[in-house]
N, CA, C and O atoms as a CHARMM CRD file, in Angstrom:
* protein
*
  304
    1    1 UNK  N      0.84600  -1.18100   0.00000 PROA 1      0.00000
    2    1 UNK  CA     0.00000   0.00000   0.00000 PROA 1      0.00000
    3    1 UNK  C      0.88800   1.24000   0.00000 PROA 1      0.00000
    4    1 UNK  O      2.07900   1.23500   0.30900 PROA 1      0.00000
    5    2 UNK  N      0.19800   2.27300  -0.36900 PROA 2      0.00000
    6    2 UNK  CA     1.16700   3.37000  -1.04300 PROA 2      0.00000
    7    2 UNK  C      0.37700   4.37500  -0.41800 PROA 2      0.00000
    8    2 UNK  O     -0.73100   4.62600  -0.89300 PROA 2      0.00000
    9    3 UNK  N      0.95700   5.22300   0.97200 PROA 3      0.00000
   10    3 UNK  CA     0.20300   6.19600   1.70200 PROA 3      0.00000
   11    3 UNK  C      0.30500   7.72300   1.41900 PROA 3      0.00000
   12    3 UNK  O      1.50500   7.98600   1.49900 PROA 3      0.00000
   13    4 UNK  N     -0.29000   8.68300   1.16800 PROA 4      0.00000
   14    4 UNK  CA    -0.29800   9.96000   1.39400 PROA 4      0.00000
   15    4 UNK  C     -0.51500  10.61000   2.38300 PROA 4      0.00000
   16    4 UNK  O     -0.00300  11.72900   2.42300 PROA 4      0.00000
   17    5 UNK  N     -1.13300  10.27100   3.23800 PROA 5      0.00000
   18    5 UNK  CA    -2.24400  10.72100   4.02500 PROA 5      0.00000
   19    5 UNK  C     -2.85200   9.74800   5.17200 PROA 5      0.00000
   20    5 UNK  O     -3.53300   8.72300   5.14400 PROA 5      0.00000
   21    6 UNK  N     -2.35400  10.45300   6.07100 PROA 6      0.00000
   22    6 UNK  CA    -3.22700   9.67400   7.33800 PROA 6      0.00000
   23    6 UNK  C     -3.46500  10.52700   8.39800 PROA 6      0.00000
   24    6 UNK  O     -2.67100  11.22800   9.02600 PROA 6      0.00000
   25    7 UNK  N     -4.99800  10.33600   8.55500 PROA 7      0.00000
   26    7 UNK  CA    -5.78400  11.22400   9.87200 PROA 7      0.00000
   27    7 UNK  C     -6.15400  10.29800  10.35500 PROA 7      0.00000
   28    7 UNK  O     -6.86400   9.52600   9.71100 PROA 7      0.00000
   29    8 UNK  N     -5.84800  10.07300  11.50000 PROA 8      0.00000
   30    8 UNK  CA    -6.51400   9.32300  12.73700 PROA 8      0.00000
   31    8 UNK  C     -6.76400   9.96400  14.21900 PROA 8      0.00000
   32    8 UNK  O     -6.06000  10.92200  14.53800 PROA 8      0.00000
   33    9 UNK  N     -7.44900   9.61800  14.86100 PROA 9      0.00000
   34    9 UNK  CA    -7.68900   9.92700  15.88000 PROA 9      0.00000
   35    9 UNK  C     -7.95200  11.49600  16.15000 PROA 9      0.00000
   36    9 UNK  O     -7.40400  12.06700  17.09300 PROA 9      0.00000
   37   10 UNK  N     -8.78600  12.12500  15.30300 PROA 10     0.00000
   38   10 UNK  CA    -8.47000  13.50400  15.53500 PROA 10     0.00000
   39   10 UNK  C    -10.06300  14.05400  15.32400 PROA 10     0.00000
   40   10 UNK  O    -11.00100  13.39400  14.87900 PROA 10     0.00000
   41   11 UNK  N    -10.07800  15.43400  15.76800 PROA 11     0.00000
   42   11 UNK  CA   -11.15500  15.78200  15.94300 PROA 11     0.00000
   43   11 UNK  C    -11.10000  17.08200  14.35300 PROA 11     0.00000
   44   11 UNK  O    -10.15400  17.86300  14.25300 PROA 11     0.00000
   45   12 UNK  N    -12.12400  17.06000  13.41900 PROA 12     0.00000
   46   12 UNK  CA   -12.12500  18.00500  12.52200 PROA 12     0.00000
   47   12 UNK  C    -13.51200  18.50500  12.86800 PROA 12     0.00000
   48   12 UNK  O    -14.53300  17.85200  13.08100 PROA 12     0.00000
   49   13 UNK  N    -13.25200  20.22600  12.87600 PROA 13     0.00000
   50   13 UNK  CA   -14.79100  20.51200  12.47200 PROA 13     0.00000
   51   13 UNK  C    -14.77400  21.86600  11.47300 PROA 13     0.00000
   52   13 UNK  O    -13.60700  22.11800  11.17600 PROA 13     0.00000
   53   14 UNK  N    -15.64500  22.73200  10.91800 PROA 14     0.00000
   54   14 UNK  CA   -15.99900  23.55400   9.74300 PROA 14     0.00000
   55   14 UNK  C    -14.88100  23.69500   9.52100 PROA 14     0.00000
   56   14 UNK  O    -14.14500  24.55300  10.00900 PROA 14     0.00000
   57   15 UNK  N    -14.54700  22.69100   8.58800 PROA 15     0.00000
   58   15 UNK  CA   -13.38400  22.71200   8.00200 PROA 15     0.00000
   59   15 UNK  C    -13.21100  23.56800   6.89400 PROA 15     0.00000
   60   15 UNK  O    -12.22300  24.29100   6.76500 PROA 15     0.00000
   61   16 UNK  N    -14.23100  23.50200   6.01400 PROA 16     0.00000
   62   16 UNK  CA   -14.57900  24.53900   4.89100 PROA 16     0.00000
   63   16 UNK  C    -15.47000  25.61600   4.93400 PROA 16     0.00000
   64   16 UNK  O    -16.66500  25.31900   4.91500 PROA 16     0.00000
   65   17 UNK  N    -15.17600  26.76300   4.98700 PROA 17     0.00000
   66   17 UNK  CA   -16.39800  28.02400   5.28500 PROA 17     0.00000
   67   17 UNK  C    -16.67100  28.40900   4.13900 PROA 17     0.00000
   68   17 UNK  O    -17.75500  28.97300   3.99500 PROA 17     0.00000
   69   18 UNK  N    -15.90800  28.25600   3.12200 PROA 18     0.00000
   70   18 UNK  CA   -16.42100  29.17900   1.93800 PROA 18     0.00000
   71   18 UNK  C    -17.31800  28.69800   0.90700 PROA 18     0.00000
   72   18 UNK  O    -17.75300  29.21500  -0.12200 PROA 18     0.00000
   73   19 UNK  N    -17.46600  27.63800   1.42500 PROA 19     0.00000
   74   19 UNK  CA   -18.30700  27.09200   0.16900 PROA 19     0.00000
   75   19 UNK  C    -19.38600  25.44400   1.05100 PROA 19     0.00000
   76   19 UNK  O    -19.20400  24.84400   2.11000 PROA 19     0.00000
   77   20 UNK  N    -20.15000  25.32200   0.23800 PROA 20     0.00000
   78   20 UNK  CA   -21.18800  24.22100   1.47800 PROA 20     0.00000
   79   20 UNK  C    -21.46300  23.06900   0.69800 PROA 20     0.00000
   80   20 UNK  O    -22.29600  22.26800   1.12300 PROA 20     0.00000
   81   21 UNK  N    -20.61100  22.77200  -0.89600 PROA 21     0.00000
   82   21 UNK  CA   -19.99500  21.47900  -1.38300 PROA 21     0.00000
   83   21 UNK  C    -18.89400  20.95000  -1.22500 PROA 21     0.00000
   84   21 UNK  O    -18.45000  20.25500  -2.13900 PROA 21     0.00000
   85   22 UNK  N    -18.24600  21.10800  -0.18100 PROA 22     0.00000
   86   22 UNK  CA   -16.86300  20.86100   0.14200 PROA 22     0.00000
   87   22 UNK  C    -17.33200  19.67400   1.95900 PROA 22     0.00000
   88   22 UNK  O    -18.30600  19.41700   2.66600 PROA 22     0.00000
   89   23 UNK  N    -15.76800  19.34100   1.86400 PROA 23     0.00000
   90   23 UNK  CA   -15.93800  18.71700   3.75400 PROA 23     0.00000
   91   23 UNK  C    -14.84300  19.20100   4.51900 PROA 23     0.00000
   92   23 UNK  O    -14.38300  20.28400   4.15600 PROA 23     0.00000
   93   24 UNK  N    -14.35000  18.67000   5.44700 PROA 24     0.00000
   94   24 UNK  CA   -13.02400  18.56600   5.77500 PROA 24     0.00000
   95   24 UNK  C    -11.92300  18.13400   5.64700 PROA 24     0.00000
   96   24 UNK  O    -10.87400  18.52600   6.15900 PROA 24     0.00000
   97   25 UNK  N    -12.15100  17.14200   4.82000 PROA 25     0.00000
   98   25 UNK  CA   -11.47100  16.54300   4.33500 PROA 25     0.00000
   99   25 UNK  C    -11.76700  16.22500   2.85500 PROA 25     0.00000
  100   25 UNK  O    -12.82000  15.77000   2.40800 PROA 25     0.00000
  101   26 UNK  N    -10.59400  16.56400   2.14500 PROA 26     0.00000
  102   26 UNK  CA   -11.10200  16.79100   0.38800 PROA 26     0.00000
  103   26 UNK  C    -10.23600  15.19200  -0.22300 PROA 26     0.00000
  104   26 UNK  O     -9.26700  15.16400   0.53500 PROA 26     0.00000
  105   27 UNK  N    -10.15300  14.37400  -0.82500 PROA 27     0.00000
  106   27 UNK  CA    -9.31800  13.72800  -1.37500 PROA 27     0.00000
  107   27 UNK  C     -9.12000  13.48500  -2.69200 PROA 27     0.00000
  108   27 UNK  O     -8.36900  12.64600  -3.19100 PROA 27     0.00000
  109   28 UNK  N    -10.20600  14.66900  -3.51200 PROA 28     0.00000
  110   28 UNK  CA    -9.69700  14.72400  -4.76400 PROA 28     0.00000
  111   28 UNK  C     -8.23400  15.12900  -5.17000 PROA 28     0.00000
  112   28 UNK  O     -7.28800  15.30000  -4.40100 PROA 28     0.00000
  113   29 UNK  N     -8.24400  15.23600  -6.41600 PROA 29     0.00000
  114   29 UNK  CA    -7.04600  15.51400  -6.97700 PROA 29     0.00000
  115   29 UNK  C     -5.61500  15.08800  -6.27000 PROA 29     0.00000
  116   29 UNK  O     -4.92100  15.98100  -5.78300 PROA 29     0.00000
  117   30 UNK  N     -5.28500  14.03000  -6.23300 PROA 30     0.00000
  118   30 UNK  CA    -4.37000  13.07100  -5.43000 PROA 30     0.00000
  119   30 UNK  C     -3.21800  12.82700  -6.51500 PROA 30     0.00000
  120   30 UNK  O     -3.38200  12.18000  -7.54900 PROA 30     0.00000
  121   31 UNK  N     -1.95500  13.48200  -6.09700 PROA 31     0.00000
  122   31 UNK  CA    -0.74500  13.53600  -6.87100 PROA 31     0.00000
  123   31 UNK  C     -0.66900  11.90800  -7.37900 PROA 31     0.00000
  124   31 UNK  O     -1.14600  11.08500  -6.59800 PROA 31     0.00000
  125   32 UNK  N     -0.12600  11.45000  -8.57100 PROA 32     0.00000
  126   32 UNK  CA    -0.32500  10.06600  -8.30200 PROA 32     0.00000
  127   32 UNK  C      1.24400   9.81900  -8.05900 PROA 32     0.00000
  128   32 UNK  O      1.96600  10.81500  -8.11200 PROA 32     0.00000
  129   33 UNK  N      1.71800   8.80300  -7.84700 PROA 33     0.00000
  130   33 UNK  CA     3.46100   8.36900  -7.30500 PROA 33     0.00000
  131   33 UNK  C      3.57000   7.22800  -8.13400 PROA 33     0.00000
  132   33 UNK  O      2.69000   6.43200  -8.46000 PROA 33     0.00000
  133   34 UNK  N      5.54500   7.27500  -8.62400 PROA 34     0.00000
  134   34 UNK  CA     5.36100   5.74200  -9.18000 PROA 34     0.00000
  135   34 UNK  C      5.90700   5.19400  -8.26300 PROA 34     0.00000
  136   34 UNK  O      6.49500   5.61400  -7.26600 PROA 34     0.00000
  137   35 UNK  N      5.63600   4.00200  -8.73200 PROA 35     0.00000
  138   35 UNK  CA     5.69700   2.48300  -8.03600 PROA 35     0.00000
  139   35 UNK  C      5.67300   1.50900  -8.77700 PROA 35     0.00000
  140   35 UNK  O      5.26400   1.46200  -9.93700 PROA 35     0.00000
  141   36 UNK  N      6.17600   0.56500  -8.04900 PROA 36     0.00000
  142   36 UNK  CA     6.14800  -1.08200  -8.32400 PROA 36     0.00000
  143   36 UNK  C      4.86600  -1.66800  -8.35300 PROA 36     0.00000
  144   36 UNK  O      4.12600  -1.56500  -7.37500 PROA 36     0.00000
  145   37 UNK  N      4.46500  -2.37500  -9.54800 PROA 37     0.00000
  146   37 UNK  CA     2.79700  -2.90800  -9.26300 PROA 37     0.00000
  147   37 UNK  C      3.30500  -4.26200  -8.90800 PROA 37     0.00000
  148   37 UNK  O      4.45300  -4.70300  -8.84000 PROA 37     0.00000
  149   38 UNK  N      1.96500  -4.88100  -8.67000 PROA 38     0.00000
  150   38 UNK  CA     2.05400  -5.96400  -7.88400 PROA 38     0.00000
  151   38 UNK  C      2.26700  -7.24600  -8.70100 PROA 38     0.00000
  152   38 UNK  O      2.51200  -8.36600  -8.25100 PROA 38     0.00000
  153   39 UNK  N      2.08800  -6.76700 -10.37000 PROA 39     0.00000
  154   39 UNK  CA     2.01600  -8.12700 -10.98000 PROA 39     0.00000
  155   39 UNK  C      3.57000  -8.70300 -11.08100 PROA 39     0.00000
  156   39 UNK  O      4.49300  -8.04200 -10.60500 PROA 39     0.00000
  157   40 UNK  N      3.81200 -10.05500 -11.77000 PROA 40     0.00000
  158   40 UNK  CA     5.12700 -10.73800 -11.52300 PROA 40     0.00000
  159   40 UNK  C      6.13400 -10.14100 -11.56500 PROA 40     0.00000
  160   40 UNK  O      7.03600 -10.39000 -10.76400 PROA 40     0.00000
  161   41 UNK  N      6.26800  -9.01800 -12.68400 PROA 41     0.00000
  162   41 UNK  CA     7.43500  -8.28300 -13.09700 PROA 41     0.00000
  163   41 UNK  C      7.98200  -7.32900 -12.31700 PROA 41     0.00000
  164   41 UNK  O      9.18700  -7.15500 -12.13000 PROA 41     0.00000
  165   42 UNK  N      6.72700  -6.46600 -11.68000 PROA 42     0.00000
  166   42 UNK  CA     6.94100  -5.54300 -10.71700 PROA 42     0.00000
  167   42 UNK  C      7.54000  -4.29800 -11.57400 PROA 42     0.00000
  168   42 UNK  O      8.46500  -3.50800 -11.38800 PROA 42     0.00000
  169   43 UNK  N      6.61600  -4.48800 -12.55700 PROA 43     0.00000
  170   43 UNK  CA     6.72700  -3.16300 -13.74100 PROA 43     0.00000
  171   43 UNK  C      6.16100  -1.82000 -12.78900 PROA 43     0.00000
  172   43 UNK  O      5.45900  -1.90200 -11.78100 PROA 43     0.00000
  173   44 UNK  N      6.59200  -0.81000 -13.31500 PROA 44     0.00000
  174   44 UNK  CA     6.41100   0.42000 -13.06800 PROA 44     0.00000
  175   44 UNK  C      5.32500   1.00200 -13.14100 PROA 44     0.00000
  176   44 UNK  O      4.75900   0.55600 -14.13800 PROA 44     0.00000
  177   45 UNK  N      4.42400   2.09000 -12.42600 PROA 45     0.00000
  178   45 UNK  CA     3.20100   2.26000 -12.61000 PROA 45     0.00000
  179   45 UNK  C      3.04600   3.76700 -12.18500 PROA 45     0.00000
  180   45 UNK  O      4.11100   4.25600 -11.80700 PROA 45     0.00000
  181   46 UNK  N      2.17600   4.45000 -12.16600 PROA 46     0.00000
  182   46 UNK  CA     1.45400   5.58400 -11.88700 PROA 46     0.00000
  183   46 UNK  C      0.53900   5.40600 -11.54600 PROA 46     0.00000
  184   46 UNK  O     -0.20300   4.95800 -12.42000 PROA 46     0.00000
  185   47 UNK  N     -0.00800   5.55800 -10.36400 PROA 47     0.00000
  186   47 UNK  CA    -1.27500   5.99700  -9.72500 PROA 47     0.00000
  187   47 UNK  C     -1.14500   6.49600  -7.43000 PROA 47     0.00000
  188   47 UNK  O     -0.39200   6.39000  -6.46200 PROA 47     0.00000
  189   48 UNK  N     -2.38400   6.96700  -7.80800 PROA 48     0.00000
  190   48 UNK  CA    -2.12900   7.82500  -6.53800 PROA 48     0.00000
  191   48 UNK  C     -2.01800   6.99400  -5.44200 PROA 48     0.00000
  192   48 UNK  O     -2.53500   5.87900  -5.37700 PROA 48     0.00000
  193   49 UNK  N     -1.37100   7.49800  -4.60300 PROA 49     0.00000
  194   49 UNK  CA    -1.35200   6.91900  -3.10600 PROA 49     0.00000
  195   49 UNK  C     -2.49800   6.73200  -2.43500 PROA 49     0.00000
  196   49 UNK  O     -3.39300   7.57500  -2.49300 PROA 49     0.00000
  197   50 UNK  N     -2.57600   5.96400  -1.94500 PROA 50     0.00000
  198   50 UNK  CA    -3.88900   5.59200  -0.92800 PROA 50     0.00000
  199   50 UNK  C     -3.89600   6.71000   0.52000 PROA 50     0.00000
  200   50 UNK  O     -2.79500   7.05700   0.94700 PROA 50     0.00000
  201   51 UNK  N     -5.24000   7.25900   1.25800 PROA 51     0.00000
  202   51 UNK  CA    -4.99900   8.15300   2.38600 PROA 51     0.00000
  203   51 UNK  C     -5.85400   7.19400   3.07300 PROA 51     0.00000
  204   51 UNK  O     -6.79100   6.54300   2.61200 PROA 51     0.00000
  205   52 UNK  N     -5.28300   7.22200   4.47600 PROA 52     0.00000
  206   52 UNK  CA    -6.25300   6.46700   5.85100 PROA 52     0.00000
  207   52 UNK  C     -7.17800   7.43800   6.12100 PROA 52     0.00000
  208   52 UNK  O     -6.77000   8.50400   5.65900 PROA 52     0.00000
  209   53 UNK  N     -7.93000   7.51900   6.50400 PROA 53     0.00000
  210   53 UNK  CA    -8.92000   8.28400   7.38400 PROA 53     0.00000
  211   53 UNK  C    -10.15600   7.19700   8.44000 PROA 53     0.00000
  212   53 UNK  O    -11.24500   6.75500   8.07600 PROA 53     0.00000
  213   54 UNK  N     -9.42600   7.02600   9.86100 PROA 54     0.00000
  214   54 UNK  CA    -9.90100   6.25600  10.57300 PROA 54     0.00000
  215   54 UNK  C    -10.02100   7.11800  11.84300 PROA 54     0.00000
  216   54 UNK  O     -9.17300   7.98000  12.07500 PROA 54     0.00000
  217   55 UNK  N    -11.42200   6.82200  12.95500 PROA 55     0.00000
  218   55 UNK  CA   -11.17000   6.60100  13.88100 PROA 55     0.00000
  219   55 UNK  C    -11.65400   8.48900  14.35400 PROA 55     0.00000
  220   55 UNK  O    -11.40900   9.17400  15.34700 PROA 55     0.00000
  221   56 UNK  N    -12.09700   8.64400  13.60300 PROA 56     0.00000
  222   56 UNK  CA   -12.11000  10.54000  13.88000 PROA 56     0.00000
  223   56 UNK  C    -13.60600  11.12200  14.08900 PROA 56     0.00000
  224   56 UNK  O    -14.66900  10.62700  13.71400 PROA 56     0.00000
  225   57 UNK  N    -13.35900  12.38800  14.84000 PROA 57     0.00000
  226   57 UNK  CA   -15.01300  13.06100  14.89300 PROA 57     0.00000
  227   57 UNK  C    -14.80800  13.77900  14.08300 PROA 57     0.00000
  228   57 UNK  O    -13.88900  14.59100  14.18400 PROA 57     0.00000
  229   58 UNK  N    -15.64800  13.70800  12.94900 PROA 58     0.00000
  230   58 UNK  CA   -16.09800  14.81700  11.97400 PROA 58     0.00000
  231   58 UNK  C    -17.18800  15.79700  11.79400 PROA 58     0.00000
  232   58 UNK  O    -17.91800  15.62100  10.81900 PROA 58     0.00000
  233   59 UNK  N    -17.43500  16.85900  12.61700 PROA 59     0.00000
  234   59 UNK  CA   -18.52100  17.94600  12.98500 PROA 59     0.00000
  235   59 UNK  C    -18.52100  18.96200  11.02200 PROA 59     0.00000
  236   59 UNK  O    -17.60200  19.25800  10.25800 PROA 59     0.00000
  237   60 UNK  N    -19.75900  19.12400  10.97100 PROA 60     0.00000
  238   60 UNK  CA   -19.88000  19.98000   9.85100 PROA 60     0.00000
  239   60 UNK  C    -21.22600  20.76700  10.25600 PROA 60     0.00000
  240   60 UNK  O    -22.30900  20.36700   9.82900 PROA 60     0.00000
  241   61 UNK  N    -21.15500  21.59600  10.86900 PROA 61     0.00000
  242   61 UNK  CA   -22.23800  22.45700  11.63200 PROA 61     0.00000
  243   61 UNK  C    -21.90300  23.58500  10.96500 PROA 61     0.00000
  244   61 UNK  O    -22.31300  24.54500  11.61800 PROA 61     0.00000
  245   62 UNK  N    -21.22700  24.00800   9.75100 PROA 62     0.00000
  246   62 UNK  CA   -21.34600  25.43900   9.39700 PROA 62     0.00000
  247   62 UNK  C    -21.68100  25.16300   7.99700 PROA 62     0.00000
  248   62 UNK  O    -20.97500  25.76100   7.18500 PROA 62     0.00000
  249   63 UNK  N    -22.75400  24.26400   7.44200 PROA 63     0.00000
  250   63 UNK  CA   -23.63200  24.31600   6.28300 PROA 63     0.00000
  251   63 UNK  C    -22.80100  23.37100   5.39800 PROA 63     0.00000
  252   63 UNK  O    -23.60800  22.95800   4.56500 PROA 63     0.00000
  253   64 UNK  N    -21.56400  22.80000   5.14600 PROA 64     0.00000
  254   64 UNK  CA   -20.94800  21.66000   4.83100 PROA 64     0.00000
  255   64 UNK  C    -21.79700  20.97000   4.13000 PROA 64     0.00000
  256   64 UNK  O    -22.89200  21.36600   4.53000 PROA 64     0.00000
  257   65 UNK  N    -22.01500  19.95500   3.10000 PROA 65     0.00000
  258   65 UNK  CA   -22.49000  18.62500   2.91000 PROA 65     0.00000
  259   65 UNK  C    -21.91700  17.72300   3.14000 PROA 65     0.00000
  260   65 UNK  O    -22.55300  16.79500   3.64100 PROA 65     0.00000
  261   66 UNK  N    -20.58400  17.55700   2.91600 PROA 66     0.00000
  262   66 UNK  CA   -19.72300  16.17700   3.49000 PROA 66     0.00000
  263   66 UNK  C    -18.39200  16.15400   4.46200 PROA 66     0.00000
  264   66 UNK  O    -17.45400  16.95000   4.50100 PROA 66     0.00000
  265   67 UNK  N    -18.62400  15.03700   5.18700 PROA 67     0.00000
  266   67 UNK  CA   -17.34000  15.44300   6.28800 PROA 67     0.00000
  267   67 UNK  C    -16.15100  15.14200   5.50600 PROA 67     0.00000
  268   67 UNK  O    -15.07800  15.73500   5.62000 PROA 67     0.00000
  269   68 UNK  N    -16.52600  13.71600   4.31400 PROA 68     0.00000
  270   68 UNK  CA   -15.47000  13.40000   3.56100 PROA 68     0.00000
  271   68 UNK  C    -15.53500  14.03700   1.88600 PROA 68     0.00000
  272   68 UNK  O    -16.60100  13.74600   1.34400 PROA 68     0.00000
  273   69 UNK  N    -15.10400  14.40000   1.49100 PROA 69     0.00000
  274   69 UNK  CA   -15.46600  14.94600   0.01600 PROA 69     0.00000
  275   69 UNK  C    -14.40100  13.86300  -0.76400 PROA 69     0.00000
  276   69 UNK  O    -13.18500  13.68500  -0.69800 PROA 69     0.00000
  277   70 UNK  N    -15.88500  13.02600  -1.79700 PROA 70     0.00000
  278   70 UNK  CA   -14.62000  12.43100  -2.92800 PROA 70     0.00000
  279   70 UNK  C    -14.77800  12.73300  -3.85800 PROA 70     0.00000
  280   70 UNK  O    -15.43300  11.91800  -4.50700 PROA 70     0.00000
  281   71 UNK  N    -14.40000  13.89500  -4.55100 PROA 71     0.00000
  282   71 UNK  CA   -14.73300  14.91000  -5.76400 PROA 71     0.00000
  283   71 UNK  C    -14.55200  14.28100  -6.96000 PROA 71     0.00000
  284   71 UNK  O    -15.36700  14.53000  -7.84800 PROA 71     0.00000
  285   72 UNK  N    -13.41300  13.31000  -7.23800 PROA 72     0.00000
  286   72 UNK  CA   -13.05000  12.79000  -8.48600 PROA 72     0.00000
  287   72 UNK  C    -13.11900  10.88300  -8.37900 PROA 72     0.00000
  288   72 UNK  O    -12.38300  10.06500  -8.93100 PROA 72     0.00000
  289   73 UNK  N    -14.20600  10.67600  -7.52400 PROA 73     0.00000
  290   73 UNK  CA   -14.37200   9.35800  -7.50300 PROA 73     0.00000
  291   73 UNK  C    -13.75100   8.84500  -6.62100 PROA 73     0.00000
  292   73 UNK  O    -14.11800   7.68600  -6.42500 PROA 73     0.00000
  293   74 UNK  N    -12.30500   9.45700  -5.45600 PROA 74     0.00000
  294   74 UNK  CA   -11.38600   8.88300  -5.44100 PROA 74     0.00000
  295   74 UNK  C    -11.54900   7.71900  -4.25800 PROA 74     0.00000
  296   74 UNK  O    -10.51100   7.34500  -3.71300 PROA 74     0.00000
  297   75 UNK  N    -12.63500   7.21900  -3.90400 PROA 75     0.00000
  298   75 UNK  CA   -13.44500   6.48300  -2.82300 PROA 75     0.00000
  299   75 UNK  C    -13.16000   5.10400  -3.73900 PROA 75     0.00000
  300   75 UNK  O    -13.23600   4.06100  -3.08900 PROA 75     0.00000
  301   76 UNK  N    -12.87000   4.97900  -5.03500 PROA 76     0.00000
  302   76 UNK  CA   -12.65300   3.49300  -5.26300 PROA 76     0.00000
  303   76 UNK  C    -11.77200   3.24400  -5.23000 PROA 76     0.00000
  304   76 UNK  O    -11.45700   2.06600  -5.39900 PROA 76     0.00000
């Protein structure tokens, strides 16, 4: 696994004020990194790092829609 990003244990709240399609956490647009893929050869690859997000209070009390925003799909 290939990490960018890890929030754990933490408390986020109105994370975004300026706008009320956003969250606190955004994970679109994710630099991608190369790497080794997993098949036999362990050929070279491009794609983005994986981010954790475990274990956290996410408050959005200032008009927010999402605590997590996955703008470009990036939830698969």
């Amino acid at each position: 696994m290939r990490i960018c990003c890890v929030v754990h244990k933490q408390v986020l709240f109105n994370g975004c004020r300026e706008s009320d399609d956003h969250g606190n956490f955004n994970s679109w647009d994710r630099t991608p990194i190369l790497h080794r893929s997993n098949d036999v050869n362990g050929t070279l690859a491009w794609s983005p790092a994986d981010s954790i997000i475990s274990q956290n209070l996410i408050i959005n009390s200032y008009g927010a829609s999402h605590g997590i925003d996955h703008d470009d799909g990036s939830m698969f």
